[in-house]
C-alpha positions as CSV (number, residue, x, y, z in Angstrom):
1,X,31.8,-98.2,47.1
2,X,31.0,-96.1,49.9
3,X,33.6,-92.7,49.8
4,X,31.3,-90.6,51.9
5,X,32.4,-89.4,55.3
6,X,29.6,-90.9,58.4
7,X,27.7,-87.9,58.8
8,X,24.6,-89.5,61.0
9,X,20.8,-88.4,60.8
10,X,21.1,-86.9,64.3
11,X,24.4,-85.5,63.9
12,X,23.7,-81.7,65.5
13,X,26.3,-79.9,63.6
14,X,26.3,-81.0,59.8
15,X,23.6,-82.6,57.3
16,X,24.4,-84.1,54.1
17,X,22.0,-83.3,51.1
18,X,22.3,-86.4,49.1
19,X,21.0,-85.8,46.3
20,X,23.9,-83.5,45.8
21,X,26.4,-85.9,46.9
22,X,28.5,-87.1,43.8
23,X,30.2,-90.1,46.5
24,X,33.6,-88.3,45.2
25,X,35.7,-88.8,48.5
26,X,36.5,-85.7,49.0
27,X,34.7,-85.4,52.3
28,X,36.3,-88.6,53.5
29,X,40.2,-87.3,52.6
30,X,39.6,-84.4,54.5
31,X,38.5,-86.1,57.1
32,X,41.2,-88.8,57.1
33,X,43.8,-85.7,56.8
34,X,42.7,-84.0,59.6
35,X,41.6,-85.9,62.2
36,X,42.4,-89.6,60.9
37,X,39.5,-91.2,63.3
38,X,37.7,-94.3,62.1
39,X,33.9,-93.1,61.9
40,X,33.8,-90.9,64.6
41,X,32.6,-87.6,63.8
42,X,34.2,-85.0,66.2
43,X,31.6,-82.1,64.7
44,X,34.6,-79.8,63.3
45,X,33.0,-79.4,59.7
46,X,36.3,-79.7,57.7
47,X,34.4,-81.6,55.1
48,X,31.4,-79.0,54.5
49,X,34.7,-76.5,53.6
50,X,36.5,-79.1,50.8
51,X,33.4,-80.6,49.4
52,X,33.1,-79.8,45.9
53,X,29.0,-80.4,45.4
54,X,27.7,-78.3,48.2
55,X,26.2,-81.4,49.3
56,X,27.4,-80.8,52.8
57,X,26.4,-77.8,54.8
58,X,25.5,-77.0,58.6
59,X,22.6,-77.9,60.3
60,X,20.9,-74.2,59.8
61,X,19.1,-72.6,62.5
62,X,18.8,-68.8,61.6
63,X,15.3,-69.0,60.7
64,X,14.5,-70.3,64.1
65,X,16.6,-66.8,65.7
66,X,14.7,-64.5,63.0
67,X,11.6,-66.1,64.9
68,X,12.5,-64.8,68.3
69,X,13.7,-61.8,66.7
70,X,10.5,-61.0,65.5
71,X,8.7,-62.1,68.8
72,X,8.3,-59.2,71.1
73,X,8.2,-61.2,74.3
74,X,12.1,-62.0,73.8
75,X,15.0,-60.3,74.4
76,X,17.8,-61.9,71.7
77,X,21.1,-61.8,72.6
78,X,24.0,-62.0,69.8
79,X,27.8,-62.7,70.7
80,X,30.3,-62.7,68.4
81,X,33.4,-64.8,68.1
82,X,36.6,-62.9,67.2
83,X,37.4,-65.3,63.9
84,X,34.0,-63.9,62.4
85,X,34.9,-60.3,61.7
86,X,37.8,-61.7,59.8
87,X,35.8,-63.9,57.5
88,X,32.4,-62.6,56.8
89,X,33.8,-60.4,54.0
90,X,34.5,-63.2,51.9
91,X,30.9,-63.4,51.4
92,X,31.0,-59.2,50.3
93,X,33.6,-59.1,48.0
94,X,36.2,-57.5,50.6
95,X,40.1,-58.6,50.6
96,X,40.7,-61.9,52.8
97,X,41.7,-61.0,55.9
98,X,39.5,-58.1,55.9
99,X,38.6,-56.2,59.9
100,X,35.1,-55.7,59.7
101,X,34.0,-55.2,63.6
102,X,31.8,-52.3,62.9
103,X,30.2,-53.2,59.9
104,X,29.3,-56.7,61.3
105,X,28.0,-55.5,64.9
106,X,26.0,-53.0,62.5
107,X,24.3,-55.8,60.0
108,X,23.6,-57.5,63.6
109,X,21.9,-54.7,65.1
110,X,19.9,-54.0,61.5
111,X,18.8,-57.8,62.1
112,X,16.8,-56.6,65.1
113,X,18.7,-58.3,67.8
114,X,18.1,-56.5,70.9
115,X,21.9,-56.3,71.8
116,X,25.0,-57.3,70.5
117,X,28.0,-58.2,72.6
118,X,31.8,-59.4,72.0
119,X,32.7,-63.5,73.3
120,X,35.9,-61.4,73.1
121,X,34.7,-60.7,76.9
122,X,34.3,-64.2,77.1
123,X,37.5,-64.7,75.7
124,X,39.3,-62.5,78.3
125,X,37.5,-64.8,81.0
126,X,38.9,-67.6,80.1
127,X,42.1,-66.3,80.1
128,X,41.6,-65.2,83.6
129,X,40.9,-68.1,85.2
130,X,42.8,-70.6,83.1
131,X,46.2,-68.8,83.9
132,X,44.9,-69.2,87.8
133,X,44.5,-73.2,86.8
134,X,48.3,-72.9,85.0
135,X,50.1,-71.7,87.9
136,X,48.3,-74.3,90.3
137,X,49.1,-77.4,88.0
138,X,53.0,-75.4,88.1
139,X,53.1,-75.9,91.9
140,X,51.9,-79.0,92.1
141,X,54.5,-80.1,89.5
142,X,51.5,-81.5,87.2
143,X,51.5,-81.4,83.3
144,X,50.1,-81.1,81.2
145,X,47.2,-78.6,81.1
146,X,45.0,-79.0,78.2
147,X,43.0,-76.5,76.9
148,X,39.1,-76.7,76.5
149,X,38.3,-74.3,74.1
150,X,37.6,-76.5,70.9
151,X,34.5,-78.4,71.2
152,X,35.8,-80.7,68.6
153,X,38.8,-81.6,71.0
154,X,37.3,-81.7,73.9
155,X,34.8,-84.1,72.5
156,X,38.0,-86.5,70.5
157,X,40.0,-85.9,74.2
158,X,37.1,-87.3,76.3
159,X,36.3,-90.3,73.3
160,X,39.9,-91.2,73.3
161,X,41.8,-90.0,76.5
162,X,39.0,-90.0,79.3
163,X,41.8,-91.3,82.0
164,X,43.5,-88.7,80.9
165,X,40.8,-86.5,82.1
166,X,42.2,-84.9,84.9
167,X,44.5,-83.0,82.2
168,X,41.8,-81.3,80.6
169,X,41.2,-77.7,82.1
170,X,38.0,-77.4,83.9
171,X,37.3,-73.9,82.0
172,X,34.3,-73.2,80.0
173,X,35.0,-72.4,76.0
174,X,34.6,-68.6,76.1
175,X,31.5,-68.3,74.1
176,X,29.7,-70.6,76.6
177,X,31.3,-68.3,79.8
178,X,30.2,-65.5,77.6
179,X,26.3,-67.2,77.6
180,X,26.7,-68.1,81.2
181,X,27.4,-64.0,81.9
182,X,24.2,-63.0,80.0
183,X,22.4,-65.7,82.0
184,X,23.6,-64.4,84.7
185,X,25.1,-60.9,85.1
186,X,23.5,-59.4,82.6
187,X,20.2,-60.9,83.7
188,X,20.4,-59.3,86.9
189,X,21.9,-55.8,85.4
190,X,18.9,-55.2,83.8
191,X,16.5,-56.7,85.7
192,X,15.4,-59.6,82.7
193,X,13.9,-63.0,83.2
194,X,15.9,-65.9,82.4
195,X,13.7,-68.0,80.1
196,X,13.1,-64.5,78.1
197,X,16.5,-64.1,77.3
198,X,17.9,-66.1,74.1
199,X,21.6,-66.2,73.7
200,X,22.7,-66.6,70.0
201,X,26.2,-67.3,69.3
202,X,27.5,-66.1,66.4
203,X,31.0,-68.4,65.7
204,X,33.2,-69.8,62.9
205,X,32.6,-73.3,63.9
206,X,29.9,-75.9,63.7
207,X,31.5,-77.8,66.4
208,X,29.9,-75.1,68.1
209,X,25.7,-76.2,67.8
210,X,26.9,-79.7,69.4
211,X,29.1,-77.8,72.1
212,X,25.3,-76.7,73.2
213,X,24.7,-80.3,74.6
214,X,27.4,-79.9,77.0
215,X,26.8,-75.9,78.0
216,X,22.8,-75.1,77.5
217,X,22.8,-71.2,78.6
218,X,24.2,-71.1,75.3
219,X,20.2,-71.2,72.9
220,X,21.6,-71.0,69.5
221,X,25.1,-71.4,67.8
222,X,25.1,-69.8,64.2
223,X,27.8,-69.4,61.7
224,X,29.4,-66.9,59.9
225,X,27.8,-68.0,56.8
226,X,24.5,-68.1,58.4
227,X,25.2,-64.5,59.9
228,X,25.9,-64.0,56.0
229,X,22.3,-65.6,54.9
230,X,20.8,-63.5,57.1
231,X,21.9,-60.6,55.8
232,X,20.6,-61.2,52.6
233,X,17.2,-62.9,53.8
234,X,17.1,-59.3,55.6
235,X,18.1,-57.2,52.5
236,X,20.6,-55.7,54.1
237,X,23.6,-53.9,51.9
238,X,26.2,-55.2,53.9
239,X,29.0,-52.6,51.8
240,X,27.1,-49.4,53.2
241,X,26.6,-50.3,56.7
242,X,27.9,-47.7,59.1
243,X,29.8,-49.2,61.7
244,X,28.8,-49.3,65.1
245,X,30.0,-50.8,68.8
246,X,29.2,-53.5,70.8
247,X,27.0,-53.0,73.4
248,X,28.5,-52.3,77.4
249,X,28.7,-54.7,80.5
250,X,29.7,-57.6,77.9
251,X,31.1,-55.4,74.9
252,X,34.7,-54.8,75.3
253,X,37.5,-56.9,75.4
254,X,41.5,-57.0,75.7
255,X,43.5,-57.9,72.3
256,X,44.1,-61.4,74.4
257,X,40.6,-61.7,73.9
258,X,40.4,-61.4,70.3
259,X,43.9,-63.2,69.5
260,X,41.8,-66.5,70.7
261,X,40.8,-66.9,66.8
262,X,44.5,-67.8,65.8
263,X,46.5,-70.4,66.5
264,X,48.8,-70.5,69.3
265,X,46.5,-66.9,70.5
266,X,45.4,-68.9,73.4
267,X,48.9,-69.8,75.2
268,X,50.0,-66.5,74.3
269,X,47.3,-64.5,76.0
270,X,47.5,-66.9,78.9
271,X,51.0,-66.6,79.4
272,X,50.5,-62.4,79.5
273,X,48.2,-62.7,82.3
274,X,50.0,-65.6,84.1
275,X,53.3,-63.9,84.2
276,X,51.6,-60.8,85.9
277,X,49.7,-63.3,88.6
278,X,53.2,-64.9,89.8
279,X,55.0,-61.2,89.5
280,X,53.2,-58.5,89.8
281,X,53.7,-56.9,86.7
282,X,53.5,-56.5,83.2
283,X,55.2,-59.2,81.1
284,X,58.5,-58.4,78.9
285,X,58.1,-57.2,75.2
286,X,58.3,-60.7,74.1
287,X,55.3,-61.7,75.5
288,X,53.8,-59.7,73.3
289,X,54.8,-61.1,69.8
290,X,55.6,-65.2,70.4
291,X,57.2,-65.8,67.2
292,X,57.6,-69.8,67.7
293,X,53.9,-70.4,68.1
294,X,52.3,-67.7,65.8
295,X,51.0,-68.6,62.3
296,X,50.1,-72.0,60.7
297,X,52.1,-74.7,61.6
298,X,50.4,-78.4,63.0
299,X,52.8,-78.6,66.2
300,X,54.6,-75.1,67.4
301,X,56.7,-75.1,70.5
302,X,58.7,-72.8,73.1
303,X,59.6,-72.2,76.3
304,X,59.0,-69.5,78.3
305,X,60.5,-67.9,81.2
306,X,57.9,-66.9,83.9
307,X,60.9,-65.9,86.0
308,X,59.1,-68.1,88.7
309,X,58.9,-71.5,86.4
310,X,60.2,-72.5,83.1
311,X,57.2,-72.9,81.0
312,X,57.1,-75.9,78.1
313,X,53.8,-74.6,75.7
314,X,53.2,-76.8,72.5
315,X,50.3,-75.3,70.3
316,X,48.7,-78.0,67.9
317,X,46.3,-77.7,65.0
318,X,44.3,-81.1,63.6
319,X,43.5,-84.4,65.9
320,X,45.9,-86.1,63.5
321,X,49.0,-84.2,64.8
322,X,47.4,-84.7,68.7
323,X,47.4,-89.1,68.0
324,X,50.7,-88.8,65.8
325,X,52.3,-86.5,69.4
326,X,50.0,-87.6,72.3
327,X,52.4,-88.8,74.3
328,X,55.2,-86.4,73.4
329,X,52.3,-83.7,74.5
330,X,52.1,-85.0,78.1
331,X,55.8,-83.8,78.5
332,X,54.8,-80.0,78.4
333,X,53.5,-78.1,80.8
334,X,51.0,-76.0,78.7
335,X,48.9,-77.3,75.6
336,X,46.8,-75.5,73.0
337,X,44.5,-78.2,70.7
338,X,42.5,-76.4,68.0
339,X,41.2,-79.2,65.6
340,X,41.2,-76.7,62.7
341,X,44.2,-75.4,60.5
342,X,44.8,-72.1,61.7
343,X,42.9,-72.4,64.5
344,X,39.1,-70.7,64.9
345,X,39.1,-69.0,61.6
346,X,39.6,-71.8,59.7
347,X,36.7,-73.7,60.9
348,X,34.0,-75.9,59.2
349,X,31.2,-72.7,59.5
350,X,33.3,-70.1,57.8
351,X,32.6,-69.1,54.2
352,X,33.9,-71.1,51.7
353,X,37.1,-70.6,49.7
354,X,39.1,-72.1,46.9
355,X,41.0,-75.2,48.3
356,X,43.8,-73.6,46.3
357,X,44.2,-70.6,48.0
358,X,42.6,-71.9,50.9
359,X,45.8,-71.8,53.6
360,X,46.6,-68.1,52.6
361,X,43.5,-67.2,52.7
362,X,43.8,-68.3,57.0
363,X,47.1,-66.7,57.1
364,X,45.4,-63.4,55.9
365,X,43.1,-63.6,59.0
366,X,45.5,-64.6,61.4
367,X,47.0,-61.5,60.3
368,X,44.7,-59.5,60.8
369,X,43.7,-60.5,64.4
370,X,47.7,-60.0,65.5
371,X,47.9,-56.4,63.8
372,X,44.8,-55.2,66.3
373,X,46.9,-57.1,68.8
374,X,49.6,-54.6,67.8
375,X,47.4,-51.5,67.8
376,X,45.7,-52.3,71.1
377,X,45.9,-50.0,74.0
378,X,45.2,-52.9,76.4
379,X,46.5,-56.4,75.7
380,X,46.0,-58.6,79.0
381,X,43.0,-59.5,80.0
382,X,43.4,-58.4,83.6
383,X,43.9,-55.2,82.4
384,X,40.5,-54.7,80.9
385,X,38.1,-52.5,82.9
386,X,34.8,-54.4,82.6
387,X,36.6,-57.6,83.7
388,X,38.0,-56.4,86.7
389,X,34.3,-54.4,87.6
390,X,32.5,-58.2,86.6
391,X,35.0,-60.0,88.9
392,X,34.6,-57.5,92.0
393,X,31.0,-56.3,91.6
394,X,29.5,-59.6,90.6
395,X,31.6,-62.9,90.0
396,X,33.0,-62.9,93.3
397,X,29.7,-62.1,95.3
398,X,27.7,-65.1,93.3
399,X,27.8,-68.3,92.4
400,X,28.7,-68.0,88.3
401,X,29.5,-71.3,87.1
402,X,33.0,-70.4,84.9
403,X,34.0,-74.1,84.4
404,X,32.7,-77.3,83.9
405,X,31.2,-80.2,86.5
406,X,32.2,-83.7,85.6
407,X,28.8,-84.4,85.0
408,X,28.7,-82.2,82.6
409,X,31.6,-83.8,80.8
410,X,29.4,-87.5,80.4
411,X,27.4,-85.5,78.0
412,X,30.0,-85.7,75.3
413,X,30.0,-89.1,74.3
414,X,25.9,-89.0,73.8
């Protein structure tokens, strides 16, 4: 009896090594639990995370990056996605949870990639011009707005929901606007050829290296236990790393930036910066600590006053809670999809934990992201100053592709 999940030759994200695989049906559990799809892999990488051989793992592709590294004709770009800093010292022997920004920009840098910038930026993008597409589905009395962030969802939404499409925002995820700026602005900033720049993503998520199909600036997507294989392929001692700061132009990022690795961070750093687009000013305290969608739950809702509208927001973790509520989700005006528990940093390329301990272990790092939410001097994406100098000195004088073309969109299904 087969007990395997379909994991396909081709499949971009995730290989299986059978030789290792003991046909348990552990992989196919998970699977079932989470997403509950006949066959269809959706690229998440749940089962790599719960399978108790090792016999499923990402499709690795650091040794192609050390390549370019080592090739002097390149210039290799590294973002970083906020859910990483969070996880990578499960690999180091830190405390779950653990904040470890400096030291990971450091190993990076120690790697030998030429710069290192945040996809918090990215993040903060997003934010910017998905609150614009809110407020315009909010006049136009339309609901709901999908998110797009989650390759995983996007790719289930477009399998299962196309005629739905026109729900879907048109954003790009942030990591791929993040690629599209160092395609771009950062480019023309320092006067670089295109084909010599190579963007690697560094992410939490093997949904991620199939998300690449649909947004090519983005070269390479590698996970935090790849960043972690590096490290030691390098010889790096992670523990005595100084730590050190992102680069400028793409470095710096609002809190609403970084709260994009937890569940429910997305709505919440959209409504900050949609309240101050219909108002003209900062949102109330609340807005600054949602409660009712905050922490690991598989459907979270609230409503929230924008003084202009009444907003509905539902926040949803795992496709199997999206087919169990799809038709309750059309009702609300606002809706976050993450097909991972927790959101971002629980995904299929983090380092692996005991199943036992595996949810606190997420709540730990969701906890962490929201107290640098709470220490942050600026927590709304319009408020950060290399956001507003992109959008004036350079997004608004060129034509930077920030969301997707429905051509684009036919790639999912290939």
């Amino acid at each position: 009896m087969n007990n395997k999940v379909n994991i396909s030759s081709d499949n971009i994200s995730i290989y299986r090594i059978e030789e290792k695989c003991l046909n348990c049906g552990m992989c196919l559990k998970t699977c079932k639990s989470i997403n509950n799809i006949d066959n269809d892999c959706i690229n998440c990488g749940q089962c790599i995370l719960t399978c108790p051989s090792g016999a499923l793992v990402p499709k690795y592709d650091y040794k192609k990056v050390l390549n370019y590294i080592n090739d002097t004709d390149y210039c290799v770009v590294a973002f970083t996605a906020p859910a990483v800093r969070v996880a990578i010292g499960d690999e180091f022997n830190y405390a779950p949870g653990a904040f470890l920004e400096g030291k990971m920009v450091s190993a990076l840098k120690k790697i030998g990639f030429d710069y290192c910038f945040d996809a918090t930026f990215g993040a903060d993008l997003t934010v910017m011009e998905e609150s614009y597409e809110l407020i315009e589905k909010l006049k136009r009395k339309e609901k709901p707005l999908f998110t797009s962030c989650c390759p995983s969802w996007v790719k289930y939404f477009k399998t299962y929901h196309e005629k739905d499409i026109n729900n879907l925002s048109t954003c790009k995820s942030p990591l791929s606007m993040e690629a599209t700026m160092i395609k771009t602005y950062f480019k023309d900033m320092y006067n670089l050829e295109k084909d010599k720049i190579i963007t690697v993503s560094i992410v939490p998520c093997v949904a991620k290296k199939y998300e690449r199909k649909l947004y090519p600036e983005t070269d390479f997507a590698l996970t935090t236990k790849e960043l972690t294989m590096m490290i030691r392929e390098t010889n790096i001692d992670f523990e005595s790393l100084k730590d050190k700061e992102f680069d400028k132009l793409l470095g710096s990022s609002s809190s609403s930036g970084l709260i994009f690795g937890a569940s429910g961070g997305v709505t919440e750093a959209v409504l900050r910066t949609a309240y101050y687009m219909l108002n003209g000013k900062k949102a109330p305290a609340k807005f600054y600590h949602f409660d009712e969608i905050r922490h690991e739950q598989d459907f979270k809702t609230a409503t929230i006053d924008l003084q202009k509208y009444y907003v509905k927001v539902a926040v949803v973790n795992k496709i199997s809670t999206v087919k169990e509520k799809y038709d309750l989700l059309k009702q609300y005006d606002f809706v976050e999809v993450m097909a991972c528990p927790g959101g971002c940093i629980g995904g299929g390329g983090q380092p692996l934990q005991s199943i036992k301990n595996s949810k606190q272990i997420r709540e730990s790092r969701i906890d962490s992201i929201y107290n640098k939410d709470n220490e942050s001097n600026i927590k709304e994406s319009f408020m950060n100053p290399l956001i507003q100098d992109a959008y004036i000195s350079y997004i608004s004088k060129n034509n930077v592709e920030l969301h997707t073309k429905c051509e684009d969109l036919e790639k999912i299904k290939e």
